[in-house]
GUZAKOL-741865 format. One record per residue (C-alpha): y, x, z; residue in three letters. Coordinates in nm, 2 decimals, padded with zeros to 4 digits. Layout:
N
@yy Y, xx X, zz Z, r Ala
...
***
This chain:
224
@yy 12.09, xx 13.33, zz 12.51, r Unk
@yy 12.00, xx 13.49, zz 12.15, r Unk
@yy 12.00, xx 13.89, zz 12.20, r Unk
@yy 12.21, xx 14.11, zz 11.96, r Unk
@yy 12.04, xx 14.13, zz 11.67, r Unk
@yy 12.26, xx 14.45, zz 11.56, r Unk
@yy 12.08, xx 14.71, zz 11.78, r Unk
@yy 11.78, xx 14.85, zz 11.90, r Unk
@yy 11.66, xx 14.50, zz 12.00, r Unk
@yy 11.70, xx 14.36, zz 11.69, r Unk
@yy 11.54, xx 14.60, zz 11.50, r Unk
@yy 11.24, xx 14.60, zz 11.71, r Unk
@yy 11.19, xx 14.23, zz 11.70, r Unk
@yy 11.23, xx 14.27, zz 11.33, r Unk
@yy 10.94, xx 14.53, zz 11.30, r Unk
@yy 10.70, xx 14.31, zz 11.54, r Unk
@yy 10.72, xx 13.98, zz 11.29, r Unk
@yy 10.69, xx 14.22, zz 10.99, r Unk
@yy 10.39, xx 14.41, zz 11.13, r Unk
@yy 10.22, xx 14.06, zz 11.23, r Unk
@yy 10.31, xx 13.91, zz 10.90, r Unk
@yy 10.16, xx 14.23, zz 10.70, r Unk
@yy 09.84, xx 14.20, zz 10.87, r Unk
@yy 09.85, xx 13.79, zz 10.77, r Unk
@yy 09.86, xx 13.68, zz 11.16, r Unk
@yy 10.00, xx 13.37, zz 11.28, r Unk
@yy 10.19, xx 13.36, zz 11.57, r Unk
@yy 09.93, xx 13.18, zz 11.75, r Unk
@yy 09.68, xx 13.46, zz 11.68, r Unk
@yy 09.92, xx 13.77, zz 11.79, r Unk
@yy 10.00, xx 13.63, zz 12.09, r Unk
@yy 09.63, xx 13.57, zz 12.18, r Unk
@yy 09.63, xx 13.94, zz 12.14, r Unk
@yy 09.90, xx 14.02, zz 12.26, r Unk
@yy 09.79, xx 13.72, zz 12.59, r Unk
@yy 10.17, xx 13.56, zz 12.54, r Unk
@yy 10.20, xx 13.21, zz 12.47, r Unk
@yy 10.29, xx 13.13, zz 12.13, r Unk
@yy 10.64, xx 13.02, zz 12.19, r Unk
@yy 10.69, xx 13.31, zz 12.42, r Unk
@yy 10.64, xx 13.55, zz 12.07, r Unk
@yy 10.85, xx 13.32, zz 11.91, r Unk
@yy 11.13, xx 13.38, zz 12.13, r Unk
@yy 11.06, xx 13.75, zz 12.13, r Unk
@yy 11.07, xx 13.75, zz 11.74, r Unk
@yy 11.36, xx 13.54, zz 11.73, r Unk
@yy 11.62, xx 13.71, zz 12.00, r Unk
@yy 11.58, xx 13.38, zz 12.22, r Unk
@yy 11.41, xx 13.64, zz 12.50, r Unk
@yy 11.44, xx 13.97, zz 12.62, r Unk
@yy 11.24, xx 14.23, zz 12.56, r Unk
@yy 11.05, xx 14.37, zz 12.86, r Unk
@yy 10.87, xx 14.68, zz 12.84, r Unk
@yy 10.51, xx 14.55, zz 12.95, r Unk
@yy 10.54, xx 14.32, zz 12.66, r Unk
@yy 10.64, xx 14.61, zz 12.45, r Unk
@yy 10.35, xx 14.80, zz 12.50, r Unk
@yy 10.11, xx 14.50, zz 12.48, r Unk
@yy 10.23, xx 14.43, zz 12.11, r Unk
@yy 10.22, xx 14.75, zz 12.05, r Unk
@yy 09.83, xx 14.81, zz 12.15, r Unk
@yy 09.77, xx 14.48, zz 11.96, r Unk
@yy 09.95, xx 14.56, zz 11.62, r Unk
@yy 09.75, xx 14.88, zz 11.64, r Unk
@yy 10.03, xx 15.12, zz 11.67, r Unk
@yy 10.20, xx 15.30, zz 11.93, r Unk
@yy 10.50, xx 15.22, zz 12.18, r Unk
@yy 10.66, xx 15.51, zz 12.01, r Unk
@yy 10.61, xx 15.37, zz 11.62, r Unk
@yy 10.72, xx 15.05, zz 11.76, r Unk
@yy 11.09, xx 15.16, zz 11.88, r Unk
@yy 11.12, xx 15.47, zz 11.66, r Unk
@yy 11.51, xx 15.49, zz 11.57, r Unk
@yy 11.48, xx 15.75, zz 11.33, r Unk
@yy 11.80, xx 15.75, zz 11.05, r Unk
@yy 11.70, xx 16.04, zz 10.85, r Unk
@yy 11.88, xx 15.99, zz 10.49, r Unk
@yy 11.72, xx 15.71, zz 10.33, r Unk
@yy 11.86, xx 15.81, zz 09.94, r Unk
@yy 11.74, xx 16.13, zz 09.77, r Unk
@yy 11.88, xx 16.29, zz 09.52, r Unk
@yy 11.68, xx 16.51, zz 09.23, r Unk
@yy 11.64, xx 16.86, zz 09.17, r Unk
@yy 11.72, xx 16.86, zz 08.81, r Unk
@yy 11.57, xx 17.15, zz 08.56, r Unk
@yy 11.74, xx 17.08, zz 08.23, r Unk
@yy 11.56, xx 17.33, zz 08.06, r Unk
@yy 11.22, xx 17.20, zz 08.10, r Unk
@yy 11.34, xx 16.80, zz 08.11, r Unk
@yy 11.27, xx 16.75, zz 08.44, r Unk
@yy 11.40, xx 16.62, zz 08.82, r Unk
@yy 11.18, xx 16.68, zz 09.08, r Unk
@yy 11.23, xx 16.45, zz 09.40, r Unk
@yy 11.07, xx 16.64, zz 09.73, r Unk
@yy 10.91, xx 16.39, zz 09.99, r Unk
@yy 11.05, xx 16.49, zz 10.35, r Unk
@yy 10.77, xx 16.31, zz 10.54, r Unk
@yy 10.51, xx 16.52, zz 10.38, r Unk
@yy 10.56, xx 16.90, zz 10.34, r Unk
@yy 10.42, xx 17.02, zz 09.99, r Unk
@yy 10.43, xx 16.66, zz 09.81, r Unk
@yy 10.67, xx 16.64, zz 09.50, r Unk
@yy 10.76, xx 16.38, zz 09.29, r Unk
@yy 10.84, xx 16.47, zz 08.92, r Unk
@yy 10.95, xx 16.31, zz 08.59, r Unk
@yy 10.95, xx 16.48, zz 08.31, r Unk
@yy 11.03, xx 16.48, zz 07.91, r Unk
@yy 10.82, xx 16.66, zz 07.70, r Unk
@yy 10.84, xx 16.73, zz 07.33, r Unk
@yy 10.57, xx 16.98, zz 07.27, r Unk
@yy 10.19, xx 16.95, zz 07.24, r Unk
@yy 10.02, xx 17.18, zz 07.54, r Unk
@yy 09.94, xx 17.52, zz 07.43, r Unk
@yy 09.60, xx 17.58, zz 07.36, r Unk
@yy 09.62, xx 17.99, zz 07.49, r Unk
@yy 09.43, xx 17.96, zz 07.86, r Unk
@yy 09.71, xx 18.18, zz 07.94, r Unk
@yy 09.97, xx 17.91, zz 07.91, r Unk
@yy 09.73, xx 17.70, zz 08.21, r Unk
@yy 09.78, xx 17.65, zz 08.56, r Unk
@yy 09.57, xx 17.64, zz 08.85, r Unk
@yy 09.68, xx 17.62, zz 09.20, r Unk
@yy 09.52, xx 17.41, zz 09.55, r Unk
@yy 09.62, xx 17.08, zz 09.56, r Unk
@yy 09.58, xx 16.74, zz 09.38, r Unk
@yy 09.83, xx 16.57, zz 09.11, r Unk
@yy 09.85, xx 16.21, zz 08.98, r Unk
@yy 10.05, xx 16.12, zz 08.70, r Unk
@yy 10.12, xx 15.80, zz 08.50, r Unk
@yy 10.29, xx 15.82, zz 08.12, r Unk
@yy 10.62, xx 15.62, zz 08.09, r Unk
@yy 10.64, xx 15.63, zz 07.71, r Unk
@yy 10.45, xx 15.81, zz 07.40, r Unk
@yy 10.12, xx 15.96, zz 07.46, r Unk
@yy 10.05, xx 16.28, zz 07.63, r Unk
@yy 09.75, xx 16.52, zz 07.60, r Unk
@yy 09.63, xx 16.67, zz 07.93, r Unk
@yy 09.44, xx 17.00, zz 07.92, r Unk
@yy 09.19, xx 17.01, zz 08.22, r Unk
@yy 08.93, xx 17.31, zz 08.22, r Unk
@yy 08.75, xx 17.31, zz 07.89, r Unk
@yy 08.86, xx 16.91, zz 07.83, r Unk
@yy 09.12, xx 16.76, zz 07.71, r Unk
@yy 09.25, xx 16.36, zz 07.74, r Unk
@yy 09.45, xx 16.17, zz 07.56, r Unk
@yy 09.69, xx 15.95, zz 07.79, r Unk
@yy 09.83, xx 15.65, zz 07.66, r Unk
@yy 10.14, xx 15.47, zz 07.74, r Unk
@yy 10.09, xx 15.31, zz 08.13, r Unk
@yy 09.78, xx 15.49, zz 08.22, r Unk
@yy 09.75, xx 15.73, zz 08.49, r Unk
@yy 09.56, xx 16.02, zz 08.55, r Unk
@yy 09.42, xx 16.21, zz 08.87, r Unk
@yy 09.23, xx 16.55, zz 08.92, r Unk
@yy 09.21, xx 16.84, zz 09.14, r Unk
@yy 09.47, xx 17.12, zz 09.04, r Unk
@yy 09.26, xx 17.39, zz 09.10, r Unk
@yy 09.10, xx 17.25, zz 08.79, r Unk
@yy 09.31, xx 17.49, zz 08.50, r Unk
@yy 09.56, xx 17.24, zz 08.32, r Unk
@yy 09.84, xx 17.23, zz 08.13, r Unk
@yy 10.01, xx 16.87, zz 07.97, r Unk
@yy 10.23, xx 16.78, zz 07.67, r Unk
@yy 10.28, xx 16.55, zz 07.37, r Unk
@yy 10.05, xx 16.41, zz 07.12, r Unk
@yy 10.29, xx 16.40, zz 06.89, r Unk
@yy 10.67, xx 16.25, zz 06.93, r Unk
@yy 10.82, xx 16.25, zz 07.28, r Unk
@yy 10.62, xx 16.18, zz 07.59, r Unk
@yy 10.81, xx 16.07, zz 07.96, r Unk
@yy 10.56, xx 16.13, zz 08.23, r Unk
@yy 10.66, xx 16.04, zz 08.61, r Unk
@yy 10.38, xx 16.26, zz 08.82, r Unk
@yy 10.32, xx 16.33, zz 09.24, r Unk
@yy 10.18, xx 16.68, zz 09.35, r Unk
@yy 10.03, xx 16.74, zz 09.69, r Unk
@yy 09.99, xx 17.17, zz 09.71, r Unk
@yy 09.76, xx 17.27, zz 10.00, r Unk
@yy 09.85, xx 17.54, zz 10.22, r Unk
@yy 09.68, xx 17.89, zz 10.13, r Unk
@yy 09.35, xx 17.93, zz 10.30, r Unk
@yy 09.41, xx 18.07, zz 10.67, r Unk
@yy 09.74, xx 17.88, zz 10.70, r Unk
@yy 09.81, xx 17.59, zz 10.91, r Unk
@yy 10.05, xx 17.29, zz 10.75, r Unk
@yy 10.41, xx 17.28, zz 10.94, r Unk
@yy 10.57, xx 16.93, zz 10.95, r Unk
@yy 10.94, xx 16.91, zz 10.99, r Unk
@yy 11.03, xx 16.91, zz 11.36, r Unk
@yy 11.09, xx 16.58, zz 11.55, r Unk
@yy 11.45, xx 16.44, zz 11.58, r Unk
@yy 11.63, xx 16.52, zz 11.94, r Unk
@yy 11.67, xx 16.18, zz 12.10, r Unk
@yy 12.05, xx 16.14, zz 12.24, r Unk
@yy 12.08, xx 15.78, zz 12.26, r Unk
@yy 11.69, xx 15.69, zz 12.32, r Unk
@yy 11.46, xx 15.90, zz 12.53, r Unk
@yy 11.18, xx 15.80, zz 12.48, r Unk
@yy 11.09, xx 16.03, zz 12.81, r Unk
@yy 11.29, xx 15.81, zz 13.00, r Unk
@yy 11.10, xx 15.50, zz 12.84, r Unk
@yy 10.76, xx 15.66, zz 12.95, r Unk
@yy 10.93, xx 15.69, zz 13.34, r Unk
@yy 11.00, xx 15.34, zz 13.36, r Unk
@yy 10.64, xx 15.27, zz 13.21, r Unk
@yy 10.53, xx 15.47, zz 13.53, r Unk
@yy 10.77, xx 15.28, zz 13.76, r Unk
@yy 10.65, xx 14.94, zz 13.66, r Unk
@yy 10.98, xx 14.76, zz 13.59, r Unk
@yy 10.89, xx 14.48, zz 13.34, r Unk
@yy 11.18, xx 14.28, zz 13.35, r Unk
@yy 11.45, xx 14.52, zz 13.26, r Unk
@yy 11.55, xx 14.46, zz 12.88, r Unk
@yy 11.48, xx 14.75, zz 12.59, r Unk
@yy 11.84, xx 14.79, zz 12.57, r Unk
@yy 11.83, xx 14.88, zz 12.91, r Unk
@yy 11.54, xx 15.09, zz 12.91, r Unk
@yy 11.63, xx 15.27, zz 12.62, r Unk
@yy 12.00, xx 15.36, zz 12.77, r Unk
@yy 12.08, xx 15.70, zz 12.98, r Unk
@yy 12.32, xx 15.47, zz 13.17, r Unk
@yy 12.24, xx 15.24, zz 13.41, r Unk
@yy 12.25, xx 14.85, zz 13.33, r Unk
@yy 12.39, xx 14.60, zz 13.64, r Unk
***
């Protein structure tokens, strides 16, 4: 009997044939890794047979990841909306996953300003590619002239300052600031499991039952 492809199960099946097929494995070659017969992975991968937790964590030692990455549930917002700045042309996009990395696009219509006042420096790194026009990047004592399509990359420590060349300039541009010297990085805390413990995963993992499906692992009820 196919398993439901809606749930848990089915996302996890979904992940092991993209993982295998993004590291340019047959299904022959995982399951020598994974020591399952080929058409035993096939049925895995396509719902035909249940998903047992010893299998689970023999994939998931031979995709070279963890039980954990392999039946995360997470359902943070997927859509992100910008911080707009009209004033400076801007929309800044923060990146959740990684605390201190910004995404930014920006319209400029001035040149940079040539007073060492009017420069930045700060830790971190940027990388930035021009959309349209051509921009002038300031960087120490040097200055660059960025065409249309190409990027640049440099230590922001470095004193800079960007703007146009000459008509309008769109740049789009990710900023990675390091924490102050002394501090450590905070991540954003994990999610609380409700539906999925993964705590309760790990106990059957200690009790040895292999032929109990994910869905049933996975559930704080019992399944008959």
């Amino acid at each position: 009997m196919t398993q439901d492809d809606g749930g848990l199960d089915g996302l996890v099946r979904k992940r092991i044939r993209a993982l295998r097929v993004a590291q340019g494995w047959s299904l022959e070659e995982l399951a020598t890794r994974a020591r399952l017969s080929p058409s035993s992975l096939s049925r895995i991968e396509n719902g035909q047979r249940r998903l047992a937790l010893d299998q689970l964590v023999t994939l998931a030692r031979a995709l070279d990841t963890s039980l954990d990455q392999l039946v995360e549930t997470d359902t943070d917002d997927v859509i992100v909306s910008p911080m707009i700045d009209g004033t400076h042309g801007l929309m800044r996009w923060p990146i959740k996953a990684e605390p201190g990395m910004t995404v930014m696009r920006q319209r400029m219509t001035s040149p940079p300003s040539d007073n060492p006042a009017g420069m930045r420096a700060h830790p971190g790194r940027e990388w930035l590619v021009v959309l349209s026009g051509t921009a002038v990047l300031m960087l120490g004592h040097r200055r660059f002239r960025v065409e249309t399509h190409q990027a640049a990359e440099f230590p922001t420590m470095l004193p800079h300052a960007i703007g146009t060349a000459g008509g309008p300039c769109e740049i789009l541009a990710s900023s990675t600031a390091k924490p102050a010297a002394g501090t450590t990085p905070t991540r954003p805390p994990s999610r609380t499991r409700t539906d999925h413990d993964h705590r309760g995963l790990r106990g059957h993992l200690r009790g040895r039952q292999p032929e109990q499906s994910l869905s049933c692992l996975m559930s704080k009820t019992p399944c008959i």
